[in-house]
BAFIFI-271282 format. One line per 10 residues: their letters; for each residue x, y, z of N, C-alpha, C, O, CB. Coordinates in pm, 1 decimal. Each point is the difference from the previous one (the first is absolute). Glycine has a CB too. Layout:
N
A	X,Y,Z,X,Y,Z,X,Y,Z,X,Y,Z,X,Y,Z ~ ...
END
This chain:
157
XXXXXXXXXX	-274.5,13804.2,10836.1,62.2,127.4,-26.8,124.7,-25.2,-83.9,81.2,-72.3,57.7,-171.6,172.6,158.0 ~ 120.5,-66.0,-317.4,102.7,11.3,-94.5,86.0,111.6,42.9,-24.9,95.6,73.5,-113.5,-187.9,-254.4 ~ 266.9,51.2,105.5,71.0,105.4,49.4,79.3,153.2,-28.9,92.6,61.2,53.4,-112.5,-272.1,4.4 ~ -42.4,226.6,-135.7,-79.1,131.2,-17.8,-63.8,89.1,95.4,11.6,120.9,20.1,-40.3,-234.3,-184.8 ~ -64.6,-7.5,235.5,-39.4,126.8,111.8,45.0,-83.6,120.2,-82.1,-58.7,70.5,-152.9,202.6,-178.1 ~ 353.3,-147.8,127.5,63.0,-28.0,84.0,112.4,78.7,27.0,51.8,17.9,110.2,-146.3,-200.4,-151.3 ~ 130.3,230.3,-71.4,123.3,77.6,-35.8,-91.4,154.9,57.8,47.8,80.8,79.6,104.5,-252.9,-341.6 ~ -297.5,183.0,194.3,-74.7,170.5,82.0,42.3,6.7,156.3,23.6,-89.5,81.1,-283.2,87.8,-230.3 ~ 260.1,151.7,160.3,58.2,3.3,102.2,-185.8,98.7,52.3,-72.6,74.8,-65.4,449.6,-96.5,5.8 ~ -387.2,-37.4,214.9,-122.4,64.7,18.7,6.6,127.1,10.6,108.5,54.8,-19.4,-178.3,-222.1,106.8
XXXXXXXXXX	-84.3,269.3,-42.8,49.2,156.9,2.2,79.9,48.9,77.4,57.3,-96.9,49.8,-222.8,132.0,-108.9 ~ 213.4,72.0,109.0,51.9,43.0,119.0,-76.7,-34.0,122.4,46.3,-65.6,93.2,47.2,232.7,-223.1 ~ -229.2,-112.3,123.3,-120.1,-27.3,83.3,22.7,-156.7,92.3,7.8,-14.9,122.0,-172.3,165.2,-330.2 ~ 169.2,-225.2,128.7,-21.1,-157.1,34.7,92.7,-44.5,48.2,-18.5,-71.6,98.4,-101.2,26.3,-243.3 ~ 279.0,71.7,89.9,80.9,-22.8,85.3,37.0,40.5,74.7,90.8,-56.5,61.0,-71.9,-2.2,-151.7 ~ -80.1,211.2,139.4,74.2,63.9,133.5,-112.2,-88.0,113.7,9.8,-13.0,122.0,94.3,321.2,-225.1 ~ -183.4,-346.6,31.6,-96.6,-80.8,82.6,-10.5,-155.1,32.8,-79.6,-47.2,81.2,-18.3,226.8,-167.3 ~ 170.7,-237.1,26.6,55.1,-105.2,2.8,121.2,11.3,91.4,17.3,-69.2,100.3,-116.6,19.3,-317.5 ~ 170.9,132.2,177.8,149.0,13.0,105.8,-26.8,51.1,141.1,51.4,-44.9,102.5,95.5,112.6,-306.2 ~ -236.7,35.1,194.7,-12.1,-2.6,121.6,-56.7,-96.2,124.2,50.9,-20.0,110.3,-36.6,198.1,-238.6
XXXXXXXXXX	-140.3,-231.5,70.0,-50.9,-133.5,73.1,141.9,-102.5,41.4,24.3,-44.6,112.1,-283.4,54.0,-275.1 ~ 325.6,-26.2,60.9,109.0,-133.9,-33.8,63.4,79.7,144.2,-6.8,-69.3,101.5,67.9,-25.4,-443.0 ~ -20.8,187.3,352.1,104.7,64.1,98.4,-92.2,10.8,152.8,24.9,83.8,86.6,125.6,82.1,-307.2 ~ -212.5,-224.7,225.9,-117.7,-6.1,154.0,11.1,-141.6,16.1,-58.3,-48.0,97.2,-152.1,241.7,-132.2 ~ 293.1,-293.3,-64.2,-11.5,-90.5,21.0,107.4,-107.9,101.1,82.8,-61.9,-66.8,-214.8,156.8,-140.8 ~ 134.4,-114.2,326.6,140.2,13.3,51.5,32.8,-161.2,-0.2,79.7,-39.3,85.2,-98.9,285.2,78.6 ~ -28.5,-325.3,-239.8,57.8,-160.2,-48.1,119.6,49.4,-113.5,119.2,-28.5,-12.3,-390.4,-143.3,31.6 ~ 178.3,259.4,-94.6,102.5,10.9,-159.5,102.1,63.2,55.5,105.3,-59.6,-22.7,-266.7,96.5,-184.7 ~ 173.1,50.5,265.2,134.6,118.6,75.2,85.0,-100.4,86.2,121.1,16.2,15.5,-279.2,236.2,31.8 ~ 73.0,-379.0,19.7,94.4,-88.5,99.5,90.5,-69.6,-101.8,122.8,-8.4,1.7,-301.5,-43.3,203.3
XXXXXXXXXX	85.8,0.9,-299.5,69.3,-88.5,-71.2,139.2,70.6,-64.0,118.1,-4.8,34.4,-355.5,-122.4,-76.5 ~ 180.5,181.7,-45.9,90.7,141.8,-71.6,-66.5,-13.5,-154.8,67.9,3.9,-102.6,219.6,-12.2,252.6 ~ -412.0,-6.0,-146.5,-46.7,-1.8,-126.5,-18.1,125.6,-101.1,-18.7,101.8,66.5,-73.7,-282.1,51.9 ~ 92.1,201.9,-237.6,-44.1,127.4,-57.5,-65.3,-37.9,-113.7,-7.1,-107.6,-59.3,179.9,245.8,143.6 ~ -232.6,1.4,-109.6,-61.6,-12.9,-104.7,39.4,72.5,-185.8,-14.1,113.4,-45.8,-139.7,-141.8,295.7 ~ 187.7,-57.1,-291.1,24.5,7.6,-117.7,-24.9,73.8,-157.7,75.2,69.2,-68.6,-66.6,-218.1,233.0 ~ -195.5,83.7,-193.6,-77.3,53.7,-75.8,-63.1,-20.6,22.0,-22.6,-105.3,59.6,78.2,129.7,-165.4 ~ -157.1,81.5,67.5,-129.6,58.3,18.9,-75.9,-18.8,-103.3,28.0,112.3,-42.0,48.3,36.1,172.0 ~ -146.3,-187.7,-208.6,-94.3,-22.1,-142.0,-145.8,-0.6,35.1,-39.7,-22.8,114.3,215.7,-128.7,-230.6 ~ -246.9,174.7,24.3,-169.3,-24.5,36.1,-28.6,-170.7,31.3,22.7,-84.2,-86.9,-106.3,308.4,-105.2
XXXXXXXXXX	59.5,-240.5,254.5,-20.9,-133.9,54.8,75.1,-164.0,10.0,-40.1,-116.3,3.6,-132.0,267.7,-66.4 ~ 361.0,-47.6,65.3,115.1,-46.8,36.1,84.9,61.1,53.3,53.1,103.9,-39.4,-91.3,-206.9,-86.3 ~ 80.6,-21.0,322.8,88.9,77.1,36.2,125.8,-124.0,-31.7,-0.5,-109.4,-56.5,-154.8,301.2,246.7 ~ 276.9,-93.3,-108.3,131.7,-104.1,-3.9,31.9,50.7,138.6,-7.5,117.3,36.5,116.1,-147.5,-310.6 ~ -69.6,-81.0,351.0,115.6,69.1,123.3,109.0,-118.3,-13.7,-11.8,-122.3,-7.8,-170.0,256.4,222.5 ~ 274.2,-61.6,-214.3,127.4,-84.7,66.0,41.6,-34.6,169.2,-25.4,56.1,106.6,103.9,58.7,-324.6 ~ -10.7,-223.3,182.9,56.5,-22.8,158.8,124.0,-71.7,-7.2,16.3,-119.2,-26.3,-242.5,99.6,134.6 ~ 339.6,136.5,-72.6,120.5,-70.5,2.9,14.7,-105.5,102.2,-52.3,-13.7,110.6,138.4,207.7,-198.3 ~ 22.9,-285.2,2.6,-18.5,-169.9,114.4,147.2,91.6,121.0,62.2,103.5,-23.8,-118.6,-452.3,-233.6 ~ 62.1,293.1,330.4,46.0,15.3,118.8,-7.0,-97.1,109.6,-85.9,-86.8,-15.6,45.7,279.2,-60.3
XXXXXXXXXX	116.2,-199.0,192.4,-22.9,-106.2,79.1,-107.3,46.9,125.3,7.4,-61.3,106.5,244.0,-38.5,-182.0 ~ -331.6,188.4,62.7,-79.1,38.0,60.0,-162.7,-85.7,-26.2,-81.0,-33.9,86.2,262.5,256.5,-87.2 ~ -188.1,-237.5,-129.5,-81.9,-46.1,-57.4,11.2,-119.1,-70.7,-52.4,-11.2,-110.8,9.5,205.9,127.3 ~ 131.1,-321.5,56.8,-8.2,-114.6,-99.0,-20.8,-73.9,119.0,11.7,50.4,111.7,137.7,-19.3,-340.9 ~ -192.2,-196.3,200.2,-59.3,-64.6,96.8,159.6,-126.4,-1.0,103.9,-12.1,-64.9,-455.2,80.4,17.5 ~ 304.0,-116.0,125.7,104.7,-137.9,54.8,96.7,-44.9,-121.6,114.5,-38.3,23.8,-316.0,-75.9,144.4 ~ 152.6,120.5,-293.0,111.9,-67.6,-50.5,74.9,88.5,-140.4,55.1,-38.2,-103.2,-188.2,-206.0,203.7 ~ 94.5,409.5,-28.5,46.3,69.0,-101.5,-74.1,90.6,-133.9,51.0,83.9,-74.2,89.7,-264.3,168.7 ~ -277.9,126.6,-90.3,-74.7,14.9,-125.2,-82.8,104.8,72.2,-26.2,-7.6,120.1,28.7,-237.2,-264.2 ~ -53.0,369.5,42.4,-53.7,115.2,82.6,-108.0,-90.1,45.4,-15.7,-107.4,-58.0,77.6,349.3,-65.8
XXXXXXXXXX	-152.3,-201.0,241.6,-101.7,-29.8,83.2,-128.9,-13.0,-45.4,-51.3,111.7,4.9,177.8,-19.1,126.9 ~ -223.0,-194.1,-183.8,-130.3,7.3,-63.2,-89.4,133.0,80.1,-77.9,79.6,-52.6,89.2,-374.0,-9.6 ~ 21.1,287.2,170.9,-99.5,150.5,62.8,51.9,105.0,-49.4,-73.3,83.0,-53.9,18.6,-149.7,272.0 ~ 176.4,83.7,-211.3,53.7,133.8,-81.8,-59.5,-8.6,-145.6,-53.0,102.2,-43.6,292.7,-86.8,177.7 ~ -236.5,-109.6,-200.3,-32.3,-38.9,-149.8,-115.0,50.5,27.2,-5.3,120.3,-25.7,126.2,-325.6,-65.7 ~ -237.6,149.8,143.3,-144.4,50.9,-23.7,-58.9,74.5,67.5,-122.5,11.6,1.4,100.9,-162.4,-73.7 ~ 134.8,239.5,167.8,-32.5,136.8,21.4,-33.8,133.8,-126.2,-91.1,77.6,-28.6,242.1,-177.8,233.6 ~ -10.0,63.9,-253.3,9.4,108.3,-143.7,-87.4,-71.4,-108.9,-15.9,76.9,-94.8,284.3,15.4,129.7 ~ -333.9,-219.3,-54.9,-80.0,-15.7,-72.3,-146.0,21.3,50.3,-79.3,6.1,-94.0,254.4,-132.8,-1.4 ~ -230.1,139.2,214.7,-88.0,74.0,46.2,-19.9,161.4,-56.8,-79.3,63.9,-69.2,127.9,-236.0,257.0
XXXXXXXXXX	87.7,194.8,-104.7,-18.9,190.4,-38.8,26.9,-0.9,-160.5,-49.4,106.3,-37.5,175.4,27.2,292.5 ~ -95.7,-171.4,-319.2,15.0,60.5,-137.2,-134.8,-46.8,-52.2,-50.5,84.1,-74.3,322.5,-89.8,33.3 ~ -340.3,-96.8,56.9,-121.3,-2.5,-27.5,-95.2,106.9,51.3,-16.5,87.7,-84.8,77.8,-305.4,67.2 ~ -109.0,231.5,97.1,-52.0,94.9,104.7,3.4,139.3,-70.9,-99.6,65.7,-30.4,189.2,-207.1,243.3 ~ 79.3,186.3,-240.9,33.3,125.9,-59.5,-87.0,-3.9,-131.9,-98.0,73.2,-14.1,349.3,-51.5,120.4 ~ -192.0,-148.6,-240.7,-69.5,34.5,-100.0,-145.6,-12.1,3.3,-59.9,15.5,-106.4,251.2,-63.5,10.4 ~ -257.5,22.3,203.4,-158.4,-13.0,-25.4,-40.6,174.3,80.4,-103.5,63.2,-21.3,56.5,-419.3,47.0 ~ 140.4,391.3,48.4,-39.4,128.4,46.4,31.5,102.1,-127.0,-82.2,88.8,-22.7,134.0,-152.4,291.7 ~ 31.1,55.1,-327.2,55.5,91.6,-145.5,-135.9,21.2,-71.1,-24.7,116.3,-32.0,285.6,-235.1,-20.4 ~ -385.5,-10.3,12.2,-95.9,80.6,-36.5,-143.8,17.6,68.7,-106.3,7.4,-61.6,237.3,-57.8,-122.7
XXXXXXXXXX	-111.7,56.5,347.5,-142.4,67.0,54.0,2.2,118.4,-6.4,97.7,55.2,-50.7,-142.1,-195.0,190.3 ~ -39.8,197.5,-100.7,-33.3,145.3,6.3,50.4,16.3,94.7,47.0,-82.7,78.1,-223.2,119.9,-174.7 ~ 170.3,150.3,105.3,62.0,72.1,136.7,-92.0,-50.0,116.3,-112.2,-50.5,-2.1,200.5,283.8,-120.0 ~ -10.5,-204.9,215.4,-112.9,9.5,129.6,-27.1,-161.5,12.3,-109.4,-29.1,48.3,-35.6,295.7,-101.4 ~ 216.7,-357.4,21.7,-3.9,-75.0,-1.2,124.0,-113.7,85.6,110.4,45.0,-30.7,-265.4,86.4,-158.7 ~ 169.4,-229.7,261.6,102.3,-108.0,12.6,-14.3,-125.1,-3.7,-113.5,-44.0,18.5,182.1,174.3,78.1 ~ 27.6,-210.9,-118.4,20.0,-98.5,-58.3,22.1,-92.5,157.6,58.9,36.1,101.8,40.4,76.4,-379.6 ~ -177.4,-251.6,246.0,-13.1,-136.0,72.9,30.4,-144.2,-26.1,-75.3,-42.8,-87.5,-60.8,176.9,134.0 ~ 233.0,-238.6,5.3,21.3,-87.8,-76.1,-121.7,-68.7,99.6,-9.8,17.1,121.5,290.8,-2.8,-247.4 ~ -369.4,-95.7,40.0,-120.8,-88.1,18.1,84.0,-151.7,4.0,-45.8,-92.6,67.0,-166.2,264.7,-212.7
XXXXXXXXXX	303.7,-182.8,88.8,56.7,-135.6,-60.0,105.4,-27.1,-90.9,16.3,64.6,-103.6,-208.8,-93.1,135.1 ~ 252.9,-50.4,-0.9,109.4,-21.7,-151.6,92.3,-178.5,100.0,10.3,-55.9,109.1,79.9,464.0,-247.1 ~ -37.6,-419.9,-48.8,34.5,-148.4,80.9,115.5,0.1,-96.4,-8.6,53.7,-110.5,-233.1,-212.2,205.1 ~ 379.8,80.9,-39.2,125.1,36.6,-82.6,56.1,-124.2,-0.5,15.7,-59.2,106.8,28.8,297.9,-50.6 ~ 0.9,-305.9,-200.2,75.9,-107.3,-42.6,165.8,31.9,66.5,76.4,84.6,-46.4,-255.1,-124.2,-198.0 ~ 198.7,-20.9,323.3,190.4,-4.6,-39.7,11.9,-83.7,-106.4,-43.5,-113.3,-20.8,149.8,124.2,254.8 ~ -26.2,79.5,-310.9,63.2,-141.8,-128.1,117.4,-64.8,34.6,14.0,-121.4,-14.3,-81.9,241.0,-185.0 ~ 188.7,-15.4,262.7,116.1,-48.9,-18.9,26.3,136.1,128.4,-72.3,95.9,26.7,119.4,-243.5,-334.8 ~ 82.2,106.2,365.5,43.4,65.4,63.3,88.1,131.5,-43.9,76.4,22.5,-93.9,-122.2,-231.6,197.7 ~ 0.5,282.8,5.2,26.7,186.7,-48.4,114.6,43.8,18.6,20.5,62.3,104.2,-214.6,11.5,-42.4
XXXXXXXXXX	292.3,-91.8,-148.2,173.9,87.0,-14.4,-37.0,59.5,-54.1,-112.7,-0.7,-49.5,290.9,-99.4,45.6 ~ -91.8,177.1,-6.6,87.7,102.4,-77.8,64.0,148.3,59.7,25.7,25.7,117.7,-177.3,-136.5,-291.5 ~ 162.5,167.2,98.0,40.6,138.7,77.2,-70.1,49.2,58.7,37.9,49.1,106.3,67.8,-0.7,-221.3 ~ -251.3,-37.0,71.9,-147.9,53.6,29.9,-95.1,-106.4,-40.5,30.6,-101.2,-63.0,26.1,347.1,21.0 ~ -191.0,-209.2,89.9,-126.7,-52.4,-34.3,-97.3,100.9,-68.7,-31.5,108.2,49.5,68.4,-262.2,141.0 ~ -86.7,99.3,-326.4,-137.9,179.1,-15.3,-70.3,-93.6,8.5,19.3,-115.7,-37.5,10.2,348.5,-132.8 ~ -156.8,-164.9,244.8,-145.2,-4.5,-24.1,-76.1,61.4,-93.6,12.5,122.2,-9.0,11.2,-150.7,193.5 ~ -96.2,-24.6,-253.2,-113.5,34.4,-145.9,-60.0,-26.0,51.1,-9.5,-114.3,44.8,49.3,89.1,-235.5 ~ -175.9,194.6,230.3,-125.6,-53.6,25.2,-65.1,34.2,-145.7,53.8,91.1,-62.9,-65.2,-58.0,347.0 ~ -58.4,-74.7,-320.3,-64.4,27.3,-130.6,-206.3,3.5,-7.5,-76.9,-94.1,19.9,356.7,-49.9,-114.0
XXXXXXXXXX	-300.3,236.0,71.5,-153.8,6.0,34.0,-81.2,-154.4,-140.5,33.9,-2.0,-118.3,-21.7,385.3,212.9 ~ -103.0,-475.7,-38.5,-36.4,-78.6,-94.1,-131.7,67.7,-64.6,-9.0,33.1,-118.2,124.5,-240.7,239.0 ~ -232.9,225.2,-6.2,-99.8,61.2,14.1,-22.9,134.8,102.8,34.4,4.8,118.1,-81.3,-235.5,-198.4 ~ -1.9,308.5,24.5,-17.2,144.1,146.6,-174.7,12.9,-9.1,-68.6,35.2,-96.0,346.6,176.9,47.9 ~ -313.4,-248.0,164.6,-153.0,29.4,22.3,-13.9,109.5,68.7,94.7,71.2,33.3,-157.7,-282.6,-31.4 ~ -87.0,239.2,31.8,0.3,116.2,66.5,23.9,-38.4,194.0,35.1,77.2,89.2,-218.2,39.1,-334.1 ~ 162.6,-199.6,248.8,33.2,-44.9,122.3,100.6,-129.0,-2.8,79.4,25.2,90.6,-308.1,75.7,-18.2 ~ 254.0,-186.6,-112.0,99.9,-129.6,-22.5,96.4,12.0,-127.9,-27.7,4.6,-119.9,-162.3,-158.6,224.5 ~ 322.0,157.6,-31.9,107.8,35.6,-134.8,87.0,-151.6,35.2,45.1,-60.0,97.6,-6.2,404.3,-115.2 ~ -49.5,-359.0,-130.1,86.6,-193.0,-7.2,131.3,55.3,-62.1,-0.7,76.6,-96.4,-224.5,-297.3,12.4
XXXXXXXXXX	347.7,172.9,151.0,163.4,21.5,-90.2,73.9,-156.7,57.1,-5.4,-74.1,98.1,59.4,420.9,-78.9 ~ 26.8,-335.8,-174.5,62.7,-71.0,-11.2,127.5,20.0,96.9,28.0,117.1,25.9,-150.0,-144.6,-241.6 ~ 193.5,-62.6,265.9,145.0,29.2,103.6,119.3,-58.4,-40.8,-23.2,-119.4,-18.9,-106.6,119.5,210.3 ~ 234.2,23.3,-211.9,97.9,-46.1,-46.2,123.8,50.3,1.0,40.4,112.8,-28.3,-188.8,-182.5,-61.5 ~ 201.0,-21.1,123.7,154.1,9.7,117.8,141.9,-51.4,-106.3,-12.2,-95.1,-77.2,-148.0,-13.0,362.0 ~ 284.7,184.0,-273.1,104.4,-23.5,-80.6,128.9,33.6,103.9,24.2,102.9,63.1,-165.2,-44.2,-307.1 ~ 218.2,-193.8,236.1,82.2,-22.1,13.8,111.8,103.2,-106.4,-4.8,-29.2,-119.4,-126.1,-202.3,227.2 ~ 216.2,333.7,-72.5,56.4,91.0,-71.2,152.3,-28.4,-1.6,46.7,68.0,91.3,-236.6,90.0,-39.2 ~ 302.4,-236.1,-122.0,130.0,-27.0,29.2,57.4,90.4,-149.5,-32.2,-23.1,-116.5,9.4,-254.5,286.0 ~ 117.7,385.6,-116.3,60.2,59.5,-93.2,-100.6,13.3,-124.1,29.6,-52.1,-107.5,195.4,-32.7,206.3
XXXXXXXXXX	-319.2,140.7,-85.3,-120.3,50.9,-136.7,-33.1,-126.4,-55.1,-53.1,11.1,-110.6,152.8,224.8,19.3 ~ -86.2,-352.1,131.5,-116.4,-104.8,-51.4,-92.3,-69.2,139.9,26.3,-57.1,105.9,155.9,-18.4,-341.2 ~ -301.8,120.9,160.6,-86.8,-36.1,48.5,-88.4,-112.3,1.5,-25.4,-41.8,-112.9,80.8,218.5,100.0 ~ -124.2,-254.1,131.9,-14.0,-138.4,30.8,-135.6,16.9,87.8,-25.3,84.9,85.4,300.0,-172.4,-92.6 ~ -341.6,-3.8,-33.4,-170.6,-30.9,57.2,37.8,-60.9,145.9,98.9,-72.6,9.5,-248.1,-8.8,-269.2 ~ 87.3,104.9,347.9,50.9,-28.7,119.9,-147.0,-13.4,73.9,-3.6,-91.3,82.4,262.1,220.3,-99.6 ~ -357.6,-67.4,4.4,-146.5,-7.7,59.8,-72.5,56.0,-89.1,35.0,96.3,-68.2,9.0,-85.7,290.4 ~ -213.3,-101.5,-230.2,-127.0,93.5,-73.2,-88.3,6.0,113.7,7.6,-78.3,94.7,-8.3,0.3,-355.2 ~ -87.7,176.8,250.2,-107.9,-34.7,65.7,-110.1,91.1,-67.1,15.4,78.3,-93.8,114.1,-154.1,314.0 ~ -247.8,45.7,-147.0,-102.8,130.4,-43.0,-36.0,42.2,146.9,30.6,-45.0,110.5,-155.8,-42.8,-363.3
XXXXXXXXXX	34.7,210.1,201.8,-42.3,78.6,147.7,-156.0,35.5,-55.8,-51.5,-7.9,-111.5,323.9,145.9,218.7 ~ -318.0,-98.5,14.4,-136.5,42.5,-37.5,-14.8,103.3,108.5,-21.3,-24.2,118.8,-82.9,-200.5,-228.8 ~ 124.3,394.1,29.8,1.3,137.7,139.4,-172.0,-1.7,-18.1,-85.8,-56.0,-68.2,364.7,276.5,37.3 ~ -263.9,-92.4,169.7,-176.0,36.1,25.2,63.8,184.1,-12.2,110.3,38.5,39.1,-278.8,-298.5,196.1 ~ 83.1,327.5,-286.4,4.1,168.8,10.0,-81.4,61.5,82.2,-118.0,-32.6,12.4,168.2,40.3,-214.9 ~ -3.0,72.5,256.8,-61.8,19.7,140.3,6.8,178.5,2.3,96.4,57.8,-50.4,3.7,-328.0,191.6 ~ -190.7,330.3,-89.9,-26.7,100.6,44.1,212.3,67.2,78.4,80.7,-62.8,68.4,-451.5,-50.4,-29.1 ~ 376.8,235.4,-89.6,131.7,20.7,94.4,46.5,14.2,88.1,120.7,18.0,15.9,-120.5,14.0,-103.3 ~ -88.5,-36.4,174.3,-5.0,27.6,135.4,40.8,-87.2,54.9,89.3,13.6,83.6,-232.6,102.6,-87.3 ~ 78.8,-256.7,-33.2,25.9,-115.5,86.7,186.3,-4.7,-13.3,47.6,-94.7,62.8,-331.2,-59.8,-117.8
XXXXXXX	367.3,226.4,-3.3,143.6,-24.5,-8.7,69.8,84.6,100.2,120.6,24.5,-0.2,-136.5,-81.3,-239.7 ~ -104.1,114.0,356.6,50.8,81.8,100.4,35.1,-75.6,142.1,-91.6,-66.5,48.5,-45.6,251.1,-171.3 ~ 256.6,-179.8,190.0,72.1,-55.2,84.5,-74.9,-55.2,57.2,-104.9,64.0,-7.1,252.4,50.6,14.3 ~ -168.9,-263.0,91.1,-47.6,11.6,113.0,-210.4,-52.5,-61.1,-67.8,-91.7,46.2,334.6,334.7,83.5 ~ -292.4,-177.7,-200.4,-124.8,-37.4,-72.1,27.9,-143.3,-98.7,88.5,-48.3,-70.7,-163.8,331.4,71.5 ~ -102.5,-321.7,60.2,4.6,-126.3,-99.9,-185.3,-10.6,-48.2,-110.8,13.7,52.0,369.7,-178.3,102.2 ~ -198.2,132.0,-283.3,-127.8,48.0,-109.9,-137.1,-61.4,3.6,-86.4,37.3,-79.4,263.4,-6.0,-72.6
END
C-alpha cells in the first residue's frame, strides 16, 4: 500500500464500524490505546508510553507492543470485508527489533492480501520520540472473516 492510500480516509460506514468494535474491546481501553486512522485496508492506533505499560527495565512491554499490532491488523483487514461480517486473528508472528520508547508507540496494520475467507497484513510498530519515528517491531498476521454473529458476547463460532 503506498501512501496515497494511506493518507484515504475510509467511509463513514466503515469507520463507525471499526470504532465501534475497537470500543468493545476492553485490552485497548485497559491499556489506553486509540485509534488513529482509518484507510481501506490500513489501520493506525497509538499507545501512549506510561508506567503502566512498560516492563522491568523501562522499555514499553512487548505484550502491549503486539497487542496494538494485533488490533490494527485485525482493524485494517476488517476495513475491507463486507457488512454482516467480523473479523478473526488465525495467526500472526512479531519481530522485536529494538526496544519500544518514545512518547508513544503506532501500530500499522496494513492489508497485504484480502481473500474471501483469509486476509494476510503486514504489522508494524514505531517507536514515536518528539515526531521522529523508529521501527521497533514487524510482523505479519493471517485474519479469518466470519459470519457477525459469532462477535456476540459469550458465543463462540
Amino acid at each position: 500500500m503506498d501512501d496515497r492510500q494511506q493518507r484515504q480516509q475510509a467511509s463513514p460506514e466503515v469507520q463507525a464500524r471499526i470504532r465501534a468494535s475497537f470500543e468493545r474491546q476492553g485490552l485497548m481501553r485497559h491499556l489506553g490505546a486509540r485509534i488513529v486512522h482509518i484507510a481501506p485496508g490500513c489501520v493506525h492506533i497509538v499507545l501512549p508510553s506510561r508506567p503502566e505499560v512498560t516492563q522491568q527495565h523501562g522499555y514499553i512491554h512487548a505484550g502491549a507492543t503486539s497487542a496494538i499490532a494485533d488490533s490494527a491488523g485485525g482493524y485494517a483487514g476488517f476495513t475491507l470485508f463486507p457488512e454482516n461480517t467480523t473479523v478473526l486473528t488465525v495467526e500472526y508472528k512479531i519481530n522485536l527489533l529494538r526496544p519500544a520508547v518514545g512518547d508513544h508507540i503506532e501500530a500499522v496494520g496494513t492489508v497485504l492480501k484480502s481473500g474471501r475467507t483469509l486476509t494476510v497484513c503486514q504489522l508494524e510498530v514505531f517507536g514515536v520520540q518528539e515526531g521522529h519515528r523508529t521501527l521497533v517491531a514487524t510482523g505479519q498476521q493471517t485474519l479469518m472473516c466470519l459470519n457477525e454473529r459469532a462477535e456476540q458476547p459469550g458465543e463462540h463460532p
